[in-house]
C-alpha positions as CSV (number, residue, x, y, z in Angstrom):
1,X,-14.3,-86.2,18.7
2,X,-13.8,-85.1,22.1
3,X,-10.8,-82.1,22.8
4,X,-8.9,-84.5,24.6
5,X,-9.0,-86.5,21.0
6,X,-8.0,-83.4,19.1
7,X,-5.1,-83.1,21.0
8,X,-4.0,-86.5,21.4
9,X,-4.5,-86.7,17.0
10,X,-2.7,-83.4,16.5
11,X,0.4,-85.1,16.2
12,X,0.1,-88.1,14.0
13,X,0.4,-88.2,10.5
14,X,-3.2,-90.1,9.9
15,X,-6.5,-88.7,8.8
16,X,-7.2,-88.4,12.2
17,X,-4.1,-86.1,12.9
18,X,-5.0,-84.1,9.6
19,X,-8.9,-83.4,10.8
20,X,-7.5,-82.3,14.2
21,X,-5.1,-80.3,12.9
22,X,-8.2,-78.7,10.4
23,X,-10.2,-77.9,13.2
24,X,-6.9,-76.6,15.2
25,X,-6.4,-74.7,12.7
26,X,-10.1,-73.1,12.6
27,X,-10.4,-72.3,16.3
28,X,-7.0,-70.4,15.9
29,X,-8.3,-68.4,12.8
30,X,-11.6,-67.2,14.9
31,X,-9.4,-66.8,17.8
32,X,-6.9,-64.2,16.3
33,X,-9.7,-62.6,14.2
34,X,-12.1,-61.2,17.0
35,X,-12.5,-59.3,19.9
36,X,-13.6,-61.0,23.1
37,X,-15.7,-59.3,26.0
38,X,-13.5,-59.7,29.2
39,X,-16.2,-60.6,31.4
40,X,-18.4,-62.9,29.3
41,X,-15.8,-64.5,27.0
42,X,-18.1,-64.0,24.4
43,X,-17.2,-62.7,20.5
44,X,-18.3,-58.7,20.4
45,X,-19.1,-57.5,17.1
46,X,-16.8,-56.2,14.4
47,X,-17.0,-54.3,11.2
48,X,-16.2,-55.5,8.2
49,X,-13.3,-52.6,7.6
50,X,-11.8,-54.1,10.8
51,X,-12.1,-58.0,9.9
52,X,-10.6,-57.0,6.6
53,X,-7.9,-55.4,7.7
54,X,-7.1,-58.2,10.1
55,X,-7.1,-60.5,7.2
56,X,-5.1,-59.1,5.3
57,X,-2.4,-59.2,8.2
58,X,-2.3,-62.3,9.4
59,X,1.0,-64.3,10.0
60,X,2.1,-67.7,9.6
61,X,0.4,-70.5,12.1
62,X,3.7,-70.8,15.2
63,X,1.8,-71.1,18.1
64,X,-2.0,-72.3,17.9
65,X,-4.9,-70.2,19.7
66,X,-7.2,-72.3,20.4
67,X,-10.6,-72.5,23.0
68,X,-8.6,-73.7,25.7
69,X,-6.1,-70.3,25.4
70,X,-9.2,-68.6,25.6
71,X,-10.1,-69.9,28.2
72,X,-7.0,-69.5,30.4
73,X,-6.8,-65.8,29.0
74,X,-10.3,-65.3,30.0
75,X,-9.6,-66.9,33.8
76,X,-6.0,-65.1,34.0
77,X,-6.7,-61.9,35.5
78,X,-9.3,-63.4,38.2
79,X,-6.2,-66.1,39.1
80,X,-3.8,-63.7,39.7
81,X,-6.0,-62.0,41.7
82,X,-7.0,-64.9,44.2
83,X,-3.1,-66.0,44.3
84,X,-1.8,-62.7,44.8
85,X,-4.7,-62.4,47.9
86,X,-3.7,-65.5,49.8
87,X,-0.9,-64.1,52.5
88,X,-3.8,-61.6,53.5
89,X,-6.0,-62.7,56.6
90,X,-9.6,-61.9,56.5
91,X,-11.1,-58.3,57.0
92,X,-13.6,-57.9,59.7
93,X,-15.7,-54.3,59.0
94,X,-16.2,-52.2,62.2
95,X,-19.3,-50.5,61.9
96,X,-21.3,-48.1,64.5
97,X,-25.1,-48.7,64.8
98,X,-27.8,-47.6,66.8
99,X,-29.2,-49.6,69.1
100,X,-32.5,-50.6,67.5
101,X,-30.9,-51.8,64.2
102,X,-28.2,-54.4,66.2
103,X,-29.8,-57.9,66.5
């Protein structure tokens, strides 16, 4: 089942729908439950105190956090920063050398 599957499934009331949803459901637990590196996007470790305690105060499923919120969350930062840059021309960078090294 491809993502584009899961998605279109999540809404129907078939067994289909109901796996989607379970596997929803899943990314969403992992997702809230660990701590991401902000330059890989990778899980870092955690100790067990920690995962407990996260556990233990969860909420109720509103809004689903799945591999694709990751994803944007991941890519946010580095977005802003290329939209927020394109109004500014190109920097040239004067620099004095001696003769020998110019080419």
């Amino acid at each position: 089942m491809s993502l584009r599957d899961v998605y279109r499934a999540f809404g129907e009331d078939s067994e289909e729908g109901e796996l989607a949803r379970r596997l929803l459901e899943q990314q969403h637990w992992f997702t809230t439950l660990a701590d991401f590196d902000p330059k890989t996007g990778e899980a870092l470790p955690l100790g067990l105190d920690e995962v407990l305690r996260r556990l233990s105060s969860r909420r109720e499923l509103t809004v689903i956090h799945d591999r694709l919120r990751r994803i944007v969350d991941h890519s946010r930062v580095a977005v802003a920063h290329l939209l927020g840059s394109l109004s500014e021309s190109p920097r040239r960078e004067q620099a004095m050398l001696p003769v020998r090294s110019v080419r």
